[in-house]
PDB file of N, CA, C, O and CB in Angstrom:
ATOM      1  N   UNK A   1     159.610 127.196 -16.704  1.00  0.00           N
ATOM      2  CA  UNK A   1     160.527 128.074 -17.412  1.00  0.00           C
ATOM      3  C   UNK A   1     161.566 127.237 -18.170  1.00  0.00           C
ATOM      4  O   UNK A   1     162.076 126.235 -17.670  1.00  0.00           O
ATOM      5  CB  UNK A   1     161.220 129.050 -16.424  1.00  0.00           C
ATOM      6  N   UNK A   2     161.868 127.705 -19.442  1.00  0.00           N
ATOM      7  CA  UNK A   2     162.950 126.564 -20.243  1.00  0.00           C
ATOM      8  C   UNK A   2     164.430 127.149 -19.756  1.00  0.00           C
ATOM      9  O   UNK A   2     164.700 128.270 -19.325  1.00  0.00           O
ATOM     10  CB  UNK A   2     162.814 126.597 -22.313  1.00  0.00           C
ATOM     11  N   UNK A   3     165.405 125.852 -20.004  1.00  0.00           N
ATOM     12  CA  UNK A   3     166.189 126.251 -19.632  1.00  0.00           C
ATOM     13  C   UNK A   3     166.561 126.857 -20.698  1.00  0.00           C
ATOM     14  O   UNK A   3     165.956 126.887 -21.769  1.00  0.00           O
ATOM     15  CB  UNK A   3     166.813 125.583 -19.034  1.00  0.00           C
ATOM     16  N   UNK A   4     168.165 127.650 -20.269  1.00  0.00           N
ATOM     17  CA  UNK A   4     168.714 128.415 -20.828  1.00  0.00           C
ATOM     18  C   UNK A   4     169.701 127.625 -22.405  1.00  0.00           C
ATOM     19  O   UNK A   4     170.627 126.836 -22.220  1.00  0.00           O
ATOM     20  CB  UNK A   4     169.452 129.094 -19.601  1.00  0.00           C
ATOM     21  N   UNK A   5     169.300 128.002 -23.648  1.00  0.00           N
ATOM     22  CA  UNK A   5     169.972 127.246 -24.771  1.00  0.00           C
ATOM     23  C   UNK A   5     171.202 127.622 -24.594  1.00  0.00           C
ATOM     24  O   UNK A   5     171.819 126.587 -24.345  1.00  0.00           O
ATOM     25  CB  UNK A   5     169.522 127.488 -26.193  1.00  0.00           C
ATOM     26  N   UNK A   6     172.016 128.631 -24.577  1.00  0.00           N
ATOM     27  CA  UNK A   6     173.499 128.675 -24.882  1.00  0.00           C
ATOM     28  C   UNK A   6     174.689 127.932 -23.278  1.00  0.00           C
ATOM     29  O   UNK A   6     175.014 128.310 -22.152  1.00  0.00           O
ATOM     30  CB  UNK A   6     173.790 130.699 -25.250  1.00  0.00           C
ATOM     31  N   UNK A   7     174.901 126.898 -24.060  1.00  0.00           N
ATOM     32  CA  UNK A   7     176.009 126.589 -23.178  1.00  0.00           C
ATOM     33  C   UNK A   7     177.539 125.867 -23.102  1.00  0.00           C
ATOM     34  O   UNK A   7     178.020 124.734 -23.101  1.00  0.00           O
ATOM     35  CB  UNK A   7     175.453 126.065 -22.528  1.00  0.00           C
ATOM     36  N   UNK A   8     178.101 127.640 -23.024  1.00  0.00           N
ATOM     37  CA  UNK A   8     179.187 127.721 -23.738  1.00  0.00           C
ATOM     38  C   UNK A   8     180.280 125.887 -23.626  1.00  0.00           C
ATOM     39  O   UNK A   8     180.341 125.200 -22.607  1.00  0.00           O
ATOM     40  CB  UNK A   8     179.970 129.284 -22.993  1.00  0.00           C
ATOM     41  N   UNK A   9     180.875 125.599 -24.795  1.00  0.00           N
ATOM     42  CA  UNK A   9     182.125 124.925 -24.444  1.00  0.00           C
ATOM     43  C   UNK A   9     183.038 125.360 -25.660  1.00  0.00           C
ATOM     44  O   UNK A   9     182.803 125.555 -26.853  1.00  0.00           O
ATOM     45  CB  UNK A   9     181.952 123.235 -24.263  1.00  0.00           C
ATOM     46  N   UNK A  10     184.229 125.438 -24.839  1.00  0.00           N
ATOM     47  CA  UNK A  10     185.298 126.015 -25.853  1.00  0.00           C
ATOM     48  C   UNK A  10     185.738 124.935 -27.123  1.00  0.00           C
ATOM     49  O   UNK A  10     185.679 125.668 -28.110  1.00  0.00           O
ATOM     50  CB  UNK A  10     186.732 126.397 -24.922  1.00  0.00           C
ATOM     51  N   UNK A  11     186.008 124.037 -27.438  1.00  0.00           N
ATOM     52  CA  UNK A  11     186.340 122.839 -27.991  1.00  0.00           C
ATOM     53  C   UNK A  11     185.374 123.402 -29.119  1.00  0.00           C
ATOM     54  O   UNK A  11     185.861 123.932 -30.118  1.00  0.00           O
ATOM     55  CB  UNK A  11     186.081 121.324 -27.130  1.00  0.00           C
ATOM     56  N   UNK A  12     183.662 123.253 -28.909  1.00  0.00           N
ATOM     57  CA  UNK A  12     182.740 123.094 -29.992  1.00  0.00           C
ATOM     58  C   UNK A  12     182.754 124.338 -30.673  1.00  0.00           C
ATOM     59  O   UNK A  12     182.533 124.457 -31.878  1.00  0.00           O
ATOM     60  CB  UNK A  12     181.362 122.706 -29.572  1.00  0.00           C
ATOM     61  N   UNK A  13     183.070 125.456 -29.726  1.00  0.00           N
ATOM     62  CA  UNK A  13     183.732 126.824 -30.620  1.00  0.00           C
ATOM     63  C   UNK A  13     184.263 127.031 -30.981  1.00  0.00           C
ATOM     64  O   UNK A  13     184.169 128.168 -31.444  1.00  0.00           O
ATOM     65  CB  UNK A  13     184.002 127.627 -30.590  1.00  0.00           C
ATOM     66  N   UNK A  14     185.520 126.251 -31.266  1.00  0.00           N
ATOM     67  CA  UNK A  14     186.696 126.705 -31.559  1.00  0.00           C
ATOM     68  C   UNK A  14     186.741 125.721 -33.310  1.00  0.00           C
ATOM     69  O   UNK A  14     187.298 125.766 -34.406  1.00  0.00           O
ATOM     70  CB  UNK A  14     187.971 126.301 -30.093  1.00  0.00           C
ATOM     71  N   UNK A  15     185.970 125.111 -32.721  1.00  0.00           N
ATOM     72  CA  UNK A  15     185.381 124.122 -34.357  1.00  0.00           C
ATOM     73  C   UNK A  15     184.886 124.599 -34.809  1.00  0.00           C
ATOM     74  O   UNK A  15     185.396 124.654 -35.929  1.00  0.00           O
ATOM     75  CB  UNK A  15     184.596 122.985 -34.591  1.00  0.00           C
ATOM     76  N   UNK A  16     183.605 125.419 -34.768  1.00  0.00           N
ATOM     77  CA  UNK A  16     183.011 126.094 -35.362  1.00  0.00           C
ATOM     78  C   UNK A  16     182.967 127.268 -35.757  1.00  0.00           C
ATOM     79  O   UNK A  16     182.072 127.655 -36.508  1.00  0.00           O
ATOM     80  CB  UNK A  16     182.446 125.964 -35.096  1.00  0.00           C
ATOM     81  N   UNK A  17     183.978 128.082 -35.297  1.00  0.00           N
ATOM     82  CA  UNK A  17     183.975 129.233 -35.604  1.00  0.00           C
ATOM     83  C   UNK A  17     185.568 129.832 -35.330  1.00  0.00           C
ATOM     84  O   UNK A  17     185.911 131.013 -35.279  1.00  0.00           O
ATOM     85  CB  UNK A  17     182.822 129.848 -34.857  1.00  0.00           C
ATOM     86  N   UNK A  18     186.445 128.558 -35.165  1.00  0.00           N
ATOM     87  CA  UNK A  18     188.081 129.115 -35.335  1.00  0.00           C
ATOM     88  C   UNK A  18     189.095 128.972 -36.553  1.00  0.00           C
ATOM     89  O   UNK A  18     188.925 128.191 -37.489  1.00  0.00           O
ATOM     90  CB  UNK A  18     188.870 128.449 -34.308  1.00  0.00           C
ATOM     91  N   UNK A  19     189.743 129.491 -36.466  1.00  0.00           N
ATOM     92  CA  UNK A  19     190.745 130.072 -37.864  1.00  0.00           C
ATOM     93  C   UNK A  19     190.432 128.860 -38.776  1.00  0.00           C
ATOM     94  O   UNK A  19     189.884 129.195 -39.826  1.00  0.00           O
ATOM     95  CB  UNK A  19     192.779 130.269 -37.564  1.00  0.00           C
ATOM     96  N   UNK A  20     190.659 127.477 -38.622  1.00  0.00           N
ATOM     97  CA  UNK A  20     191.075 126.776 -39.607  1.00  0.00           C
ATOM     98  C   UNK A  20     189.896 126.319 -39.994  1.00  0.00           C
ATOM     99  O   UNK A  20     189.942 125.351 -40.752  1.00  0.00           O
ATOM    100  CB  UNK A  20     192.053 125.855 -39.364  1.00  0.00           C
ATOM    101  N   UNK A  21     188.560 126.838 -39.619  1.00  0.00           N
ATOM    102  CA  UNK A  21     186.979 126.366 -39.748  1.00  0.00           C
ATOM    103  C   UNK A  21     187.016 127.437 -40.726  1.00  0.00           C
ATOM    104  O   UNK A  21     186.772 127.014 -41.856  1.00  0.00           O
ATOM    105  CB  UNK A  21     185.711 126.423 -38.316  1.00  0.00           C
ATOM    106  N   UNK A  22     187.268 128.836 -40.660  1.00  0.00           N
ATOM    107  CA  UNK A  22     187.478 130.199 -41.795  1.00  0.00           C
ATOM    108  C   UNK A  22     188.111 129.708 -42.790  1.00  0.00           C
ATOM    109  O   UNK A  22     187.418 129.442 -43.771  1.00  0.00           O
ATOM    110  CB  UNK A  22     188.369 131.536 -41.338  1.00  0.00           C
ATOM    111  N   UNK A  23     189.334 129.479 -42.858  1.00  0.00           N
ATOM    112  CA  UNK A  23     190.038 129.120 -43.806  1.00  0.00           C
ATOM    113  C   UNK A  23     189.966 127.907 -44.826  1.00  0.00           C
ATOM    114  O   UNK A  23     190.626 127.758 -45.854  1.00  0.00           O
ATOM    115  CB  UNK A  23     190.934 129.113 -43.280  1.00  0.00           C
ATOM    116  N   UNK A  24     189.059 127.131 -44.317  1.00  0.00           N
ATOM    117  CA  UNK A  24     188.510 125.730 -45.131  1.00  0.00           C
ATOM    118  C   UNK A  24     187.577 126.318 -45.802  1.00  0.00           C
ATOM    119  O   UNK A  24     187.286 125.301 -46.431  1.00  0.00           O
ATOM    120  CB  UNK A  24     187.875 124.389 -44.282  1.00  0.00           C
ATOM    121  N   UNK A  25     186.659 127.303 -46.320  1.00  0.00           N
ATOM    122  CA  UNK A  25     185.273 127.713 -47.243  1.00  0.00           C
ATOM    123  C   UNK A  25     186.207 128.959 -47.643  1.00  0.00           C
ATOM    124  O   UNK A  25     187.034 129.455 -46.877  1.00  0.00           O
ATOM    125  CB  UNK A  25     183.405 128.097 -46.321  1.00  0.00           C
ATOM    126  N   UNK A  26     185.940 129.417 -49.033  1.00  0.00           N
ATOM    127  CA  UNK A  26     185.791 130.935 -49.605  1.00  0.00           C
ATOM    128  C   UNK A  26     185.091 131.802 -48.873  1.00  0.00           C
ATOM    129  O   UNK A  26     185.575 132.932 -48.935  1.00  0.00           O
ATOM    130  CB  UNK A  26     185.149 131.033 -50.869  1.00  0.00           C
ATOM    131  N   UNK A  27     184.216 131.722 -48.256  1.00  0.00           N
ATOM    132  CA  UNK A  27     183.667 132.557 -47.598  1.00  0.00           C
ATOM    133  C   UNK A  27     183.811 133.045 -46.327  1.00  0.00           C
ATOM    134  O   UNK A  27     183.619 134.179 -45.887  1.00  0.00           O
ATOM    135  CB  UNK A  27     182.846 132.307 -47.686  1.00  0.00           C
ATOM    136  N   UNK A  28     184.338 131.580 -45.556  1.00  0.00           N
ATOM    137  CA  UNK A  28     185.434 132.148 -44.342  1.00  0.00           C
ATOM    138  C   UNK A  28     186.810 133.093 -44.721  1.00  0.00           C
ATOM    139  O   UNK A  28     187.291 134.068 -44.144  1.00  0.00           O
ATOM    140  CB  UNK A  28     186.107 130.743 -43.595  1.00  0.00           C
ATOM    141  N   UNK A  29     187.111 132.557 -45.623  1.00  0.00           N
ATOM    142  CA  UNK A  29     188.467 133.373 -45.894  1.00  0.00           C
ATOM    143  C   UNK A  29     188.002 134.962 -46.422  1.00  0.00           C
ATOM    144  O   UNK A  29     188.825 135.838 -46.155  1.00  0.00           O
ATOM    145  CB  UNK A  29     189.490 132.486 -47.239  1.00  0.00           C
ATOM    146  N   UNK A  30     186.848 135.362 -47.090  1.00  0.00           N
ATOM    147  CA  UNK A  30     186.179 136.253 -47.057  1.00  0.00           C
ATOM    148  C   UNK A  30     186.055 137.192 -45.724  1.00  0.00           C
ATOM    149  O   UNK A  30     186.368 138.383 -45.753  1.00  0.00           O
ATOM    150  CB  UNK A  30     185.192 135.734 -47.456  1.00  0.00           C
ATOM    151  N   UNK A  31     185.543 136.504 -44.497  1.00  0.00           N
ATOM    152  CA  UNK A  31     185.329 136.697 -43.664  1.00  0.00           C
ATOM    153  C   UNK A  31     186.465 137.346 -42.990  1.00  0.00           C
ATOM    154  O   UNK A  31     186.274 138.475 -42.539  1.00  0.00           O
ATOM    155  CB  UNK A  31     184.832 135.819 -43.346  1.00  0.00           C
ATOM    156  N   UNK A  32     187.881 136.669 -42.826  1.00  0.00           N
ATOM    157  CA  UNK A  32     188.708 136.898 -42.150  1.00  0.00           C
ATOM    158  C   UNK A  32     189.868 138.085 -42.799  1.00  0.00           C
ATOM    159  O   UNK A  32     190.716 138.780 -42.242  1.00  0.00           O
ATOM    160  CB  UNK A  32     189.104 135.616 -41.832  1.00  0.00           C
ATOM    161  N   UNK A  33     189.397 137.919 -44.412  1.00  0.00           N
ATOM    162  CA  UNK A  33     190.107 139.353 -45.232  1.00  0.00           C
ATOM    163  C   UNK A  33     188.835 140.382 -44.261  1.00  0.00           C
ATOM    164  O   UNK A  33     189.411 141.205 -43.550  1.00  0.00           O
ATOM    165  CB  UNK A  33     189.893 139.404 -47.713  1.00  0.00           C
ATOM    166  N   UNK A  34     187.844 140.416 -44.189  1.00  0.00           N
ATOM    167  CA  UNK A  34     187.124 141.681 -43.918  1.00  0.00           C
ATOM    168  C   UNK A  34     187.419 142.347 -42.747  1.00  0.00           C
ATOM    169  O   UNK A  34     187.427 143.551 -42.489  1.00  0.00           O
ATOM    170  CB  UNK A  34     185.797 141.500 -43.900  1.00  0.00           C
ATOM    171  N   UNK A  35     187.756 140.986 -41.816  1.00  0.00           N
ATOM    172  CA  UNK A  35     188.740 141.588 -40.588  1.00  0.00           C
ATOM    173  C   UNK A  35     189.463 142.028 -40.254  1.00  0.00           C
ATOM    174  O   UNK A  35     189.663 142.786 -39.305  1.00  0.00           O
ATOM    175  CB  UNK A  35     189.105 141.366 -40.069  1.00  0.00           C
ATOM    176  N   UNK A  36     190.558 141.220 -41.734  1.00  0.00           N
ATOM    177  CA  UNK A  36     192.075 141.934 -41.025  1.00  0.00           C
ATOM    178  C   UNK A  36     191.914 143.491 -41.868  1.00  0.00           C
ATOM    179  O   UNK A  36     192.779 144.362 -41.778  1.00  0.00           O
ATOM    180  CB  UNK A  36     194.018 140.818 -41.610  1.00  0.00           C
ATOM    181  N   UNK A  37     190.747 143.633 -42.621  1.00  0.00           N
ATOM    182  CA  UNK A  37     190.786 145.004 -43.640  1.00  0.00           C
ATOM    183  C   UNK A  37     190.614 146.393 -42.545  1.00  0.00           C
ATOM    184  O   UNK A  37     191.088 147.529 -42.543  1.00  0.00           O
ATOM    185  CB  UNK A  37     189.200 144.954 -44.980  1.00  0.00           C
ATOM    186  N   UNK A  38     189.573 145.548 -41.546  1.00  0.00           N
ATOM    187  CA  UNK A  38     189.028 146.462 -39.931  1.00  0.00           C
ATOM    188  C   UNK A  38     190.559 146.504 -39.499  1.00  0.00           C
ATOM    189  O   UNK A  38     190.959 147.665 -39.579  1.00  0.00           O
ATOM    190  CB  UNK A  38     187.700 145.381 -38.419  1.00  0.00           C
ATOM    191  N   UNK A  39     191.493 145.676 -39.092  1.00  0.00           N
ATOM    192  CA  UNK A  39     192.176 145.181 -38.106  1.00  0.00           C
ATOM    193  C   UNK A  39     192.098 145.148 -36.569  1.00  0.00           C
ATOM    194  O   UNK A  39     192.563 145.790 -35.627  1.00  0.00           O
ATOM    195  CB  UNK A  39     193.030 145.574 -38.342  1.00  0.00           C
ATOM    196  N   UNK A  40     191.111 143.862 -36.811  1.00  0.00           N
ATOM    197  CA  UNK A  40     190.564 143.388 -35.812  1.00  0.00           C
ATOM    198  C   UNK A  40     191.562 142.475 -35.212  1.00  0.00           C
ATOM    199  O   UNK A  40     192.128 141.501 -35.709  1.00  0.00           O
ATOM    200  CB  UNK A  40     189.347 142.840 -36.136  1.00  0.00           C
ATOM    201  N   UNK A  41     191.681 143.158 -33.683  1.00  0.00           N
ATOM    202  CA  UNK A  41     192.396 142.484 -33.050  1.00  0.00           C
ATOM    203  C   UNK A  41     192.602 140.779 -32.882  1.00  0.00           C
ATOM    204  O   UNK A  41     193.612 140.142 -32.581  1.00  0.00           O
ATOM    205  CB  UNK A  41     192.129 143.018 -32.151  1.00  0.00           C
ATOM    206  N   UNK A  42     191.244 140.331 -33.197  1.00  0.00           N
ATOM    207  CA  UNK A  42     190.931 139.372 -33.189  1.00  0.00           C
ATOM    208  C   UNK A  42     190.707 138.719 -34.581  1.00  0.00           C
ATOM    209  O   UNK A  42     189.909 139.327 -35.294  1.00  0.00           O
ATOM    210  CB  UNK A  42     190.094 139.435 -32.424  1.00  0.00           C
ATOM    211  N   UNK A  43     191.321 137.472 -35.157  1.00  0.00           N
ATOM    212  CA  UNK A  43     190.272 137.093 -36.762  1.00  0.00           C
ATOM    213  C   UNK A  43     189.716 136.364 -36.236  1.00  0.00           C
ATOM    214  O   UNK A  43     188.579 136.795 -36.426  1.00  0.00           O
ATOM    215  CB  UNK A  43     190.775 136.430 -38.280  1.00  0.00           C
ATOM    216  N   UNK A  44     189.559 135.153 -35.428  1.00  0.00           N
ATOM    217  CA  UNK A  44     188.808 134.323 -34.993  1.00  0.00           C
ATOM    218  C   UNK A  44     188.775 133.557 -33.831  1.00  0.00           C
ATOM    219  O   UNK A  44     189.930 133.408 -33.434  1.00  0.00           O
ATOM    220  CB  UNK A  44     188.766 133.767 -35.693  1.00  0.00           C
ATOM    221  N   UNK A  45     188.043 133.056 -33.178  1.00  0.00           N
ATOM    222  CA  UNK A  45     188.402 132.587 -31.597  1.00  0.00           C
ATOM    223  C   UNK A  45     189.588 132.049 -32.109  1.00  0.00           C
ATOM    224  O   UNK A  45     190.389 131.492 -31.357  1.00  0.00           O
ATOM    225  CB  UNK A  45     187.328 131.411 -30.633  1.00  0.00           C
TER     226      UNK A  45
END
């Protein structure tokens, strides 16, 4: 049986998918207008 692929660490998430990783591309910042348009409690880890 394979092991399991996801294994979480906060550090490599927070690179990859936190505010200042959004805010570096047009398209993150895209991303995080679409959120606050929801107002999502959250914009990014």
């Amino acid at each position: 049986m394979p092991k399991r692929t996801y294994q979480p660490k906060k550090r490599h998430a927070k690179r990859q998918h936190g505010f200042r990783k959004r805010m570096a591309s047009a398209g993150g910042r895209n991303i995080l207008k679409r959120r606050r348009t929801k107002r999502r409690q959250r914009l990014a880890i």
